[in-house]
C-alpha positions in Angstrom: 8.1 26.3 -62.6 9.4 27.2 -59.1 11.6 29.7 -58.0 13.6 30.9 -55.0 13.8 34.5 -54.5 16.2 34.9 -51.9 16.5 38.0 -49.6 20.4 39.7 -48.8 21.1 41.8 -46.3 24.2 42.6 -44.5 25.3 41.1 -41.8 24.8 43.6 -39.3 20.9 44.2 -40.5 18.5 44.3 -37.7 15.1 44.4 -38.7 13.5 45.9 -35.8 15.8 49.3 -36.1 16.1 49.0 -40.1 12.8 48.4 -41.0 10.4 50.7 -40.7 6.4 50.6 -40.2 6.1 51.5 -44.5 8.8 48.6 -44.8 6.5 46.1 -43.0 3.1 47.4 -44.5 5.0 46.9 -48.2 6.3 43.7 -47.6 2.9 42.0 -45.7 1.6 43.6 -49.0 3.9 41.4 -51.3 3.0 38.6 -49.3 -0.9 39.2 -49.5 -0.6 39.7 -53.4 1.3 36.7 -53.9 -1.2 34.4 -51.9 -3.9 36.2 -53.7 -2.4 35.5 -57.3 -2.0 31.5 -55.7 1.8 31.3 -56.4 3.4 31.5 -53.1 4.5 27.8 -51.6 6.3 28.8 -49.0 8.0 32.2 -47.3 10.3 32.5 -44.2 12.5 34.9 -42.6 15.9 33.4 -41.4 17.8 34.4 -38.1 21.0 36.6 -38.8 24.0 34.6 -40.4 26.6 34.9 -37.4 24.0 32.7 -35.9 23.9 29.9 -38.0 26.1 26.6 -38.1 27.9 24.9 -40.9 28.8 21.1 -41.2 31.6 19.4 -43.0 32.8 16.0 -43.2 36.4 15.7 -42.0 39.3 13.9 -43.6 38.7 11.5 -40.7 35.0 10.3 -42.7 33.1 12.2 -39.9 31.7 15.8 -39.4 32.8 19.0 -38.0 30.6 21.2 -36.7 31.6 25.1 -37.2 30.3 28.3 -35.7 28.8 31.1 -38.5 28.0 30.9 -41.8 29.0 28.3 -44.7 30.0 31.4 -46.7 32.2 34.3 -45.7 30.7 37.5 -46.8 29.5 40.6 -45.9 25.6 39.7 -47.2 24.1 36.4 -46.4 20.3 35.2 -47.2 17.7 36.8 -45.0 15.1 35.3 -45.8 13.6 33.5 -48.8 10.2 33.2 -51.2 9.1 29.6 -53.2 7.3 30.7 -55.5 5.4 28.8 -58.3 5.0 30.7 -61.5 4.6 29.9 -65.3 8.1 31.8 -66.3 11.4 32.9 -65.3 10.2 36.5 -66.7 7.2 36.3 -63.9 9.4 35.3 -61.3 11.7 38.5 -62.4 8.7 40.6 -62.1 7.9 39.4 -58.6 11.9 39.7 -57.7 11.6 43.3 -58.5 8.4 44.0 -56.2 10.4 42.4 -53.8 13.5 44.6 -54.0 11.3 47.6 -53.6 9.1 46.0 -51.0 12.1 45.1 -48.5 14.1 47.7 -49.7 17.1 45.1 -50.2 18.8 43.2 -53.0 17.4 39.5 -54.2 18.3 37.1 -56.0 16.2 34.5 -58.0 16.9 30.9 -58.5 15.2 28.4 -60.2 14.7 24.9 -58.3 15.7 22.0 -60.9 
C-alpha cells in the first residue's frame, strides 16, 4: 500500500530562519530510518506556494495560466513523503514521526 504524507506549512515559512540545526538532524533522521526500514519511494521538498503556477482550461477550450497556488489558503504542501507500507495504521505511525520530526502538521493520503 502506498501513501502520501504530505508536509503543511504556512505560507510565509522559510526554512533557513524556521528550522533549526535539531530540526534538520531530526528530519535527515526520519529520512535515514525510512530508507533503512526499505519503505521510502520517493521524498521532496517543494518551493514555497506564492511560487507556484496553476492551469485551467478556459471556456474558450484552451488554458489559462495563473500566478500562485491552485488553492487559496494560509498552509499549502511543503513537501511530501511516498511511502510503501503494509497498513494505513503504519503509515499513521510514520505520519506522527514526521510531525515531531519537522515540527509541522501532515497529512496522509493513500494513492488509489
Amino acid at each position: 500500500m502506498r501513501f502520501l504524507i504530505a508536509i503543511h506549512h504556512r505560507d510565509d515559512f522559510d526554512a533557513s530562519q524556521s528550522e533549526d540545526a535539531e530540526t534538520a538532524r531530526a528530519i535527515d533522521a526520519l529520512n535515514d530510518e525510512m530508507v533503512e526500514a526499505g519503505i521510502r519511494v520517493f521524498v521532496g521538498g517543494l518551493h514555497r506556494a506564492h511560487t507556484a503556477k496553476s492551469i485551467r482550461a478556459d471556456e474558450a477550450g484552451g488554458v489559462r495560466v495563473t500566478e500562485g497556488p491552485y488553492l487559496a489558503g494560509e498552509e499549502h504542501v511543503a513537501g511530501f513523503w511516498v511511502l510503501d507500507v503494509a497498513s494505513l495504521e503504519e503509515a499513521l505511525e510514520w505520519g506522527a514521526k514526521a510531525v515531531l520530526a519537522c515540527k509541522a502538521p501532515v497529512e496522509i493520503r493513500q494513492f488509489h
